[in-house]
N, C-alpha and C positions, 0 to 999 in steps of 0.2 A: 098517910103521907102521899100516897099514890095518887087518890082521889083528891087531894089540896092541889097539887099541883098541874092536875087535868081541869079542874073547874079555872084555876089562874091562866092559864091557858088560852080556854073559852074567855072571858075575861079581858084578855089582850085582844081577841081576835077581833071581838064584838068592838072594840074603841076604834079598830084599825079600818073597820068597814064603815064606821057611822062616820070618821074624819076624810075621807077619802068619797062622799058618795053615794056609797052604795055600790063603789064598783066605778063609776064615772069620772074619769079624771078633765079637770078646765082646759082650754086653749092657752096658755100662753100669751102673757100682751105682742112680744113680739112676733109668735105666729101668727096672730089676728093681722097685724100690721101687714106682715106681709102677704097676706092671704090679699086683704084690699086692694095692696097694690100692683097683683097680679091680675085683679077684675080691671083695673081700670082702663079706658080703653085707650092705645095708642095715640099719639098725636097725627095731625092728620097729613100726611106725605102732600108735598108740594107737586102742582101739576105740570107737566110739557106740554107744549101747544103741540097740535101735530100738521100733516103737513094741510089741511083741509083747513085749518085754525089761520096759516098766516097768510100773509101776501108773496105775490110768486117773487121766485127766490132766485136771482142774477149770480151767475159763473164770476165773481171778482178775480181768479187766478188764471193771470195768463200762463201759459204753455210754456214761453221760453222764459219766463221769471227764475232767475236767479238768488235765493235768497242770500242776504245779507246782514252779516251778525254786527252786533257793536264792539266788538274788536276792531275793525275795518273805519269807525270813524271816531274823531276827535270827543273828547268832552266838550259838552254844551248844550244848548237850549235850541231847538228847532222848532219851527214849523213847519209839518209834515200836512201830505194830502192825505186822507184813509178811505179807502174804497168799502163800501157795505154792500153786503148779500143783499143787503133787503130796503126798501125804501122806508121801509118804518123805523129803522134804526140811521137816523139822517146826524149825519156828525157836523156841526156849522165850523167849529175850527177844533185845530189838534196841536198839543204842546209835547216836543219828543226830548227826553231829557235822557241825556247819555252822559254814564259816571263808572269810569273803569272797566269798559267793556261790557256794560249792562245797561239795558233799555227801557227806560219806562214810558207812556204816554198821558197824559191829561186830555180826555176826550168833554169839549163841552156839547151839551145834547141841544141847548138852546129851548131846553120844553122841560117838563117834569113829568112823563108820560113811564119813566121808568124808574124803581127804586132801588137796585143791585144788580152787579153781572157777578160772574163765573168764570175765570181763565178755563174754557171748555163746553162742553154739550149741556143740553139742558138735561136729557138723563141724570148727567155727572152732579149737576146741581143739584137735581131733587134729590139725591142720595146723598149729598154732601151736608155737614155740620154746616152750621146756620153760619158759623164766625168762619169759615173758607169762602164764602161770600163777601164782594168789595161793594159796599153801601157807597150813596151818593155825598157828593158833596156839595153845595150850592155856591153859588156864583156869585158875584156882585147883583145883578140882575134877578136873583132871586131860580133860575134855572138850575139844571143841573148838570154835575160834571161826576167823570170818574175815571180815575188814576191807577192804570193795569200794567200790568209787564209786558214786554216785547220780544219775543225770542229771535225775530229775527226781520228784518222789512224786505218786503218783495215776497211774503208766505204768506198763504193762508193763515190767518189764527183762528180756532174756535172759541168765540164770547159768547156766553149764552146771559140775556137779557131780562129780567124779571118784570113784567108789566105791572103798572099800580091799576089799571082799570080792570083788566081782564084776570089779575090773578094768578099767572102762570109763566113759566119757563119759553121763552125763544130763541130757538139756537141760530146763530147768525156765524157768515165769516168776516171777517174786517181782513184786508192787507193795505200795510202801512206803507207807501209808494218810497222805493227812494231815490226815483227821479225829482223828486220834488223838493228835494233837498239841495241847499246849494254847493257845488265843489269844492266849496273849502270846508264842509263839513267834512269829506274824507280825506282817511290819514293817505299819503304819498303811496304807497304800497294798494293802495284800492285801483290803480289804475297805472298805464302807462304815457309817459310823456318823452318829447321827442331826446331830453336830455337824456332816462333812462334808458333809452333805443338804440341813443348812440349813433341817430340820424344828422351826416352831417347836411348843410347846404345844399340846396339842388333838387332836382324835380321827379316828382314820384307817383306814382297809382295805387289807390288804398280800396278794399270794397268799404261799403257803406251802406248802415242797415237802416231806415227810415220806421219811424213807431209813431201811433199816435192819429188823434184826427178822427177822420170815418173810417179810415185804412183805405180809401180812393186814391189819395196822390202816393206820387211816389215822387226817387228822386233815379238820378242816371248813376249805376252802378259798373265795373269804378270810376271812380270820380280822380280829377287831376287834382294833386297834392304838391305844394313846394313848400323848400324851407330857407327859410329867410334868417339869418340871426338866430339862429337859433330857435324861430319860432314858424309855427307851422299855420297853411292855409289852406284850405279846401276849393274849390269849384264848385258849389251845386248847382246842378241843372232839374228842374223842377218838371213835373210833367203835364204840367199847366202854366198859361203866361199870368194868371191870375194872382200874384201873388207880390204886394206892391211894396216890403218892407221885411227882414225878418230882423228878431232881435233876442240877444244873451245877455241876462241881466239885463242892464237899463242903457245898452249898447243896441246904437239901428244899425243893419248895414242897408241900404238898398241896390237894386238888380244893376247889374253891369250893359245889360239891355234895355232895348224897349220894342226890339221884332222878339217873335217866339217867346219860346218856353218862359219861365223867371229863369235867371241863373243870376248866382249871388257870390263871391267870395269872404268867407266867414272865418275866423281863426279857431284851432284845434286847440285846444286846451287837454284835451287828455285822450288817449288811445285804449281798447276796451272796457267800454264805460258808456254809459248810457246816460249822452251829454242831454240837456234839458235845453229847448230852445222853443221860440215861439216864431211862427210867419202869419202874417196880414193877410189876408183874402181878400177881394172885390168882387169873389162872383156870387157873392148872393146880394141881397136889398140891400144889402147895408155893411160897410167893412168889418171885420173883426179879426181878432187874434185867435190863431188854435195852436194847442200845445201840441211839442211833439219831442222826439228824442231821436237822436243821432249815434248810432255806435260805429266807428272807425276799428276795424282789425286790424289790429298790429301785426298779424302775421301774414295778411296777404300784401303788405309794402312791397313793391318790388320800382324799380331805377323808372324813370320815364324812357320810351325807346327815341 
């Protein structure tokens, strides 16, 4: 009995070795699988240009820039100027759409030299998912446009631009100007005016900050201020007689002289604020318009003596 059930035994063993091998057991399909897709090799990381890669790269942010959120102005459709870091990133026109205190822009490029940006670095892009990327959009014209967020105008933003020739990441800064926007894009609270001042009638001294241009002119600081009905006038005296026109909106005034300096009287529309305004020149070959901006301090008002 002993022996029957020692040879059944051997018997079982012998079936258990010859089903299994020899000892060998297979791989598994789905370890196979995933074995493959451990060899495979990564996809290939997107490149940054560096700084030998691009064209030299312009300061767009001025020093005393104030940034300005879209809370501060109205709903609606602007157009806006945008300054770029770089000449290779050239914006021909820009669409600023404001909807509840939030900002977007429609930039068109006027070319197809680019195929996505980045709200950000170009580092951030190569690391980022492909769909965190904002692809082009084409234009009538067949160019391309592309439709980003705004956090805030008068800031630097970091866009990082994808080239289609070259293949790679450039990081750029755009600021969205918002002198270039017209006054009645901002809500009432963005600025002050003679009504909120509580300035009555009669004549006043205000400083005034002159922006814009080459930064050669200037203007005479303070400047004579009266108020009229309720509405306010400036004095400017120009530090040049050069200047045969200036004009707000599609409003001339022209100079009150014709010895010396230009001096002009222009009306105030709003007190710290960086009012947008253009003056004429005649000293170079040929006239033209240069933009510039005007800020009036409401707190250095003081009586005329």
């Amino acid at each position: 009995m002993k022996n029957r059930k020692t040879k059944l035994a051997l018997l079982l063993a012998a079936v258990l070795v010859l089903s299994t091998g020899c000892g060998k057991t297979e791989t598994p399909a789905l370890t196979q699988g995933a074995t493959q897709a451990v060899t495979q090799p990564a996809p290939e990381k997107e490149k940054v240009a560096s700084a030998s890669d691009m064209a030299p790269v312009e300061d767009v942010v001025e020093a005393d820039m104030t940034p300005v959120s879209g809370t501060e102005l109205k709903d609606g459709v602007y157009s806006v100027i945008v300054d770029s870091s770089s000449s290779m990133f050239k914006i021909t026109h820009c669409e600023l759409t404001v909807e509840g205190g939030q900002m977007t822009a429609r930039m068109y490029m006027g070319g197809t030299g680019y195929l996505k940006v980045f709200p950000g670095t170009g580092a951030e892009a190569a690391a980022a998912e492909e769909a965190a990327a904002i692809p082009f959009e084409e234009a009538e014209d067949g160019t391309h446009t592309f439709t980003i967020p705004v956090e805030a105008l008068d800031k630097g933003i970091a866009c990082a631009a994808y080239s289609k020739n070259k293949e790679m990441w450039y990081d750029r800064t755009l600021v969205f100007r918002a002198d270039s926007l017209p006054l009645e894009a901002f809500r009432d609270s963005a600025f002050a005016t003679v009504e909120s001042l509580g300035l009555a009638d009669g004549s006043y001294t205000v400083q005034v900050r002159l922006e814009g241009g080459s930064g050669k002119a200037s203007v005479e600081s303070p400047a004579a201020l009266r108020v009229e009905d309720g509405q306010a006038w400036v004095t400017l005296v120009w530090s040049s007689p050069n200047y045969d026109y200036m004009r707000l909106g599609e409003e001339k005034y022209l100079p009150r002289n014709t010895q010396g300096n230009a001096e002009f009287e222009i009306p105030v529309t709003a007190f710290d604020f960086a009012l947008p305004v253009m003056a004429d020149t005649t000293a170079m070959s040929t006239p033209h318009e240069i933009a510039y901006t005007l800020y009036f301090d409401s707190a250095s008002l003081q009586p005329a003596s």
